[in-house]
Structures are given as C-alpha cells and as structure tokens.
C-alpha positions as CSV (number, residue, x, y, z in Angstrom):
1,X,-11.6,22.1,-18.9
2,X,-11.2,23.0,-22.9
3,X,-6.9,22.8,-22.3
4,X,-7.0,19.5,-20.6
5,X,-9.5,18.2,-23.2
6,X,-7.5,19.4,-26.1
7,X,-4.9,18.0,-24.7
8,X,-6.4,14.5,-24.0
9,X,-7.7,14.7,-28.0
10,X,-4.0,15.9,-28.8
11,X,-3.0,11.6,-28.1
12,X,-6.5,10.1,-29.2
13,X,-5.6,11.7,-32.4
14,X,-2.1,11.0,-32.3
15,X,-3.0,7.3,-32.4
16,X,-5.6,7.1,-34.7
17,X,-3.4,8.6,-37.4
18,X,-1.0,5.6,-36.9
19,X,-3.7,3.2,-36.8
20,X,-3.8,2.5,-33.3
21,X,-6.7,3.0,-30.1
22,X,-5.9,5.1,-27.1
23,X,-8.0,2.7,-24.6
24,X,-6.0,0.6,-23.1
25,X,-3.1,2.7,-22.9
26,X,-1.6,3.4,-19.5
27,X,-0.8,6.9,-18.6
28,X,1.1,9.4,-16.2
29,X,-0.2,12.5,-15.0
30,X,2.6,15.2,-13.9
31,X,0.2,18.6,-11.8
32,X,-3.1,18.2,-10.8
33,X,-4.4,22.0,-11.6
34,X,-6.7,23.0,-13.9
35,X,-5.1,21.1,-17.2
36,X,-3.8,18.3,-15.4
37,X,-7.0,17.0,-13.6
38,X,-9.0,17.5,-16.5
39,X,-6.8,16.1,-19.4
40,X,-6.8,12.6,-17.4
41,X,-10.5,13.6,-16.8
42,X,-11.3,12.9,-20.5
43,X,-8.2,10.7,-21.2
44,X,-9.7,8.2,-18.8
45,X,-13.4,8.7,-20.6
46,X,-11.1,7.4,-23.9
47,X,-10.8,4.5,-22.1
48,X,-7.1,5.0,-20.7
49,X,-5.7,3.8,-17.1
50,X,-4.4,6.4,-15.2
51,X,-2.2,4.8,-13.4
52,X,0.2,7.9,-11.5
53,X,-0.2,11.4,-10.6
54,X,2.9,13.3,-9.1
55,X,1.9,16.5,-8.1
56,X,3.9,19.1,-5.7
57,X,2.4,17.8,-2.9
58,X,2.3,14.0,-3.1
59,X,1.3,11.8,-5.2
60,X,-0.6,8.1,-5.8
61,X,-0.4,4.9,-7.9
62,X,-2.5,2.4,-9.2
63,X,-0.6,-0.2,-11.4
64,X,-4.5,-1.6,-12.7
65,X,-5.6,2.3,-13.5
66,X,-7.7,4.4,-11.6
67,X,-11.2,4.3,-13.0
68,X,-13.1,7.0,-14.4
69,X,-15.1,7.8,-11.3
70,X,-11.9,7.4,-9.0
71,X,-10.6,10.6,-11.4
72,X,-13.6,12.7,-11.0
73,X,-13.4,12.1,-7.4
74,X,-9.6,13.2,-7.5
75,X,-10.5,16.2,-9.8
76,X,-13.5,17.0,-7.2
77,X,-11.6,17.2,-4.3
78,X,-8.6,19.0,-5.1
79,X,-7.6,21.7,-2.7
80,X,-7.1,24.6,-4.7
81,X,-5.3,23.5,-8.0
82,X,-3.2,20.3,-5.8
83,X,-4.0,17.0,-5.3
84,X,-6.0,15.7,-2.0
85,X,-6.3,12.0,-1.3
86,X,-6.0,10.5,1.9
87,X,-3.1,8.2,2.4
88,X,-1.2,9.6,-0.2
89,X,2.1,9.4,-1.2
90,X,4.7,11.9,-0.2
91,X,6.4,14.0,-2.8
92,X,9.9,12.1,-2.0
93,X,7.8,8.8,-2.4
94,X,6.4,9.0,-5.7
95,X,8.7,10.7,-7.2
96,X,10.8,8.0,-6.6
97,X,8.4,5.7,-8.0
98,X,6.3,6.9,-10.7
99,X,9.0,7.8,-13.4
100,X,10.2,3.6,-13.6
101,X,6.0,2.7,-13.3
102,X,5.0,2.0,-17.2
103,X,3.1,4.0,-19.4
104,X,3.0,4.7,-22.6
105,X,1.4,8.6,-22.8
106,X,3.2,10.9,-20.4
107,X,1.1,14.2,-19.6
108,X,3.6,16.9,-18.6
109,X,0.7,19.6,-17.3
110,X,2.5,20.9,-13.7
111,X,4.6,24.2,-14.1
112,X,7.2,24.5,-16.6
113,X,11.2,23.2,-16.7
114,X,10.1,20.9,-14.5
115,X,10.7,17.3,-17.2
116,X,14.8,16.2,-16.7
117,X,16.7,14.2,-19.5
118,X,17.0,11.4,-16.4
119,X,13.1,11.5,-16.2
120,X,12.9,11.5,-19.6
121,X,14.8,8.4,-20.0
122,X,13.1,6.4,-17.0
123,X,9.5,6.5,-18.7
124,X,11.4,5.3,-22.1
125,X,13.2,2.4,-20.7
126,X,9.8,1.7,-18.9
127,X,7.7,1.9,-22.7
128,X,6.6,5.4,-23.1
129,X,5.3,6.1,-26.5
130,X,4.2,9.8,-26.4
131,X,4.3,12.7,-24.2
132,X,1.5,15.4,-24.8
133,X,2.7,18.5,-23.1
134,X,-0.1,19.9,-21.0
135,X,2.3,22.3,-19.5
136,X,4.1,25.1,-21.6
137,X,8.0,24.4,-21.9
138,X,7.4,21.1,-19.7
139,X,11.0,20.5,-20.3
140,X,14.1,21.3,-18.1
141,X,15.6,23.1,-20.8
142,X,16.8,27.0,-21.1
143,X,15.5,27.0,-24.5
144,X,11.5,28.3,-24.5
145,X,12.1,26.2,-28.5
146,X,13.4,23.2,-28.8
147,X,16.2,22.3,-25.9
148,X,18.2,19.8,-25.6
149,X,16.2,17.8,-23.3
150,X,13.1,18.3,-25.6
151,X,15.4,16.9,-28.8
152,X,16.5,14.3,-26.8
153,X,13.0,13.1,-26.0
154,X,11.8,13.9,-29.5
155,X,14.1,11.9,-31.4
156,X,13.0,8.5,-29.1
157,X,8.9,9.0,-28.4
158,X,6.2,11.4,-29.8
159,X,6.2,14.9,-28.5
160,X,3.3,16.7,-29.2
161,X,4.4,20.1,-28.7
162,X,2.8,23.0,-26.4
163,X,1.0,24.8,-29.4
164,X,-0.9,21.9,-30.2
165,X,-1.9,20.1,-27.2
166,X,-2.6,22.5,-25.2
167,X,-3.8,25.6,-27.0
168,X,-7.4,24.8,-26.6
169,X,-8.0,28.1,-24.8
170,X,-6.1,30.1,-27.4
171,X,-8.4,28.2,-29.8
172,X,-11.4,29.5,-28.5
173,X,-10.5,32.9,-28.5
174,X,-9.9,32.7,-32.4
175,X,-13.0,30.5,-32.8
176,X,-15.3,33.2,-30.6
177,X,-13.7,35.8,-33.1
178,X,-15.3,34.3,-36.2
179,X,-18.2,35.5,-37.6
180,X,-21.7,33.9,-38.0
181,X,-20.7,30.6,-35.4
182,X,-22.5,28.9,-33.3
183,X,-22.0,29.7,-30.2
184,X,-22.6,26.5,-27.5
185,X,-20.0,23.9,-25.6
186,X,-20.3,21.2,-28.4
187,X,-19.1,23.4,-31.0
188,X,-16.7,24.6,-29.4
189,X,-15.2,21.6,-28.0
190,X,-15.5,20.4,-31.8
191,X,-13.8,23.0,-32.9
192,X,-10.6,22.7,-30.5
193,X,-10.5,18.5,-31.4
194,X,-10.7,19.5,-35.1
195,X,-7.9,22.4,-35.1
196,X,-5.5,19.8,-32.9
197,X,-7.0,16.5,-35.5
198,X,-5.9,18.6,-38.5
199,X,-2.4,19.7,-37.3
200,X,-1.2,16.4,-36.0
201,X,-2.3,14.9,-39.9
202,X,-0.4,17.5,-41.3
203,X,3.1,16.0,-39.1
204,X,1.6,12.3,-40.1
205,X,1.5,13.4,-43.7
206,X,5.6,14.2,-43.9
207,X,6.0,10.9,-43.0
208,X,3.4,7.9,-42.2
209,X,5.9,5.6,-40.7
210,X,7.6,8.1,-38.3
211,X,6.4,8.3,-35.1
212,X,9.3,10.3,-33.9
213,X,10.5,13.8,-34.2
214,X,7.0,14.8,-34.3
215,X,8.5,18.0,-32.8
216,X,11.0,19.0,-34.9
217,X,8.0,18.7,-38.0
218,X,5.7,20.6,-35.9
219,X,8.3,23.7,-35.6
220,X,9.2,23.0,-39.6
221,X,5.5,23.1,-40.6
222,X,4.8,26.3,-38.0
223,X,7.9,28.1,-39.2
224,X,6.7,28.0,-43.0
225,X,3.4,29.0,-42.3
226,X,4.5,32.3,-40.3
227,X,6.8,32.9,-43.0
228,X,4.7,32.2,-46.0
C-alpha cells in the first residue's frame, strides 16, 4: 500500500506546485499488482477518474471514471496480483484501446520495459500531462537511466522518475532507522508524502514555469547530492 500511495502523492504534489488540483483529472492505470491497485486506490480518494486499467490479462474502460468504491472492489478481487472483472476486456482489446483513451496522469506500475515511444506518443496526442512511474524502468528502453524513450517522453509531459514516486517502501526503511520516531501508520504515511512533497519542490524550484524535463532535473539534483 505505502508504494502505490507514494506514488498517488508523487502527482497530487506535482500539481499543487504548479498551482493546479489533481480531482478531476482523468487517469490510466498500466498492472494491477500491489502498486498498481493501490496507487489508483488513493488517486481516486484525490478525487481522480480512473478511467483504464491494462493489465496482462485484460483490461476495462470507463470513459466517465470508475468511482472510488468501483476501485476498491477491483483492488478486492484481484486474483493474485492480476485483474478480475467479469466481462472484461481481452489483452488484444484494450490494448488497442486504452493508449488513444484521454488522460492526463499515466501510472506506469506493471513490470518494467514494458512503456514504447509509440505508446508514449498515443497518450500525448490524446492530452497526457504527467506520468508517475509506479513501475521501476517503466520504459522500453536498455538504459536502467535515462533512455531514449524516457527522454523522449520527458522532454513533452512530466516524468516523475522511479526514485521519487515510488520509493515509498525504501522510505520507510530509512524512516524506521531513525531514532526517537513515532512509530504508527499516519506518521509514516506522512513521512513518505513529505520526503516525495519536498523533492518534487526542489525540481519546481529550478524552474517554476517548466513543467517538462522534470527528469532530467531530478537526475541533476540526485547526481550533485551523491557527489557533494
């Protein structure tokens, strides 16, 4: 749950450092594991429409959004870490459909390699805005930093990279290491939303109007830090 919930906070906070409200947006789920389910779990508690999940074995669509308690249902009564709902569509199906859909957050959280430049350039054309990447290395690149397909989708929408939106696990690991914390799920969770909250206003802070290459500054800002 923390991954997919660091995730979700990784584009709430993303917008609300460019002035602008996650509810209301529309959004596409790639995987419905343990990250998937639950980022559009609490992405859809923000007040966003899910309104496709491709997973490995099928898929469905709602143009209007699922509601929240159509998600927990979904998340409830997954088989394993896949997606089970009656009458769904096949792979073949929605993967034909879903990439030209609309949506403006793309959640990249099946295995990794898996995102194409073709893909890519289907949600664009369709309005995509950001893509949080649930997965690790969602892109169909040989690169593990920075392929060709990632730049290529980084220099057009927001890419929030790997080590931010989805290190909420790592996160906890480092915050249960501290000394003298409270231990208990709110601080916690708090902790994760404030780690991601205060690397994503670092990238704003390079540059307020940008709302591009949010990669790129991410790797920049990461790079200095390691190397002092």
């Amino acid at each position: 749950m923390i991954t997919g919930f660091g995730v979700a906070e990784s584009v709430r906070h993303f917008y609300q450092q460019f002035g602008d409200e996650v509810a209301g947006k529309r959004a596409i789920i790639q995987g419905w594991g343990n990250v998937a389910a639950s980022a559009a779990f609490y992405l859809s508690k923000q007040g966003v429409k899910v309104v496709g999940i491709i997973d490995r074995v099928g898929g469905v669509i709602n143009p209007a959004g699922f509601s929240e308690e159509e998600i927990r249902r979904m998340f409830l009564s997954r088989k394993g870490n896949s997606l089970f709902v009656e009458d769904m569509l096949t792979f073949e199906e929605i993967n034909e459909q879903v990439w030209s859909l609309g949506a403006e957050v793309f959640i990249p959280a099946a295995a990794s390699r898996l995102l194409s430049k073709d893909q890519v350039q289907q949600l664009i054309d369709q309005g995509l805005e950001v893509i949080a990447s649930g997965a690790n290395v969602p892109f169909a690149d040989r690169e593990i930093f920075y392929g060709p397909v990632m730049e290529f989708a980084d220099e057009h929408v927001a890419v929030i990279p790997d080590f931010i939106a989805n290190c909420g696990m790592a996160r906890v690991f480092a915050y249960l290491m501290q000394p003298n914390i409270e231990i208990s799920d709110d601080s916690i969770f708090n902790d994760v939303s404030s780690v991601i909250k205060t690397a994503i206003e670092k990238i704003h802070q390079q540059d307020s109007e940008k709302r591009t290459h949010i990669s790129s500054r991410a790797y920049e800002l990461a790079l200095k830090q390691l190397l002092g």
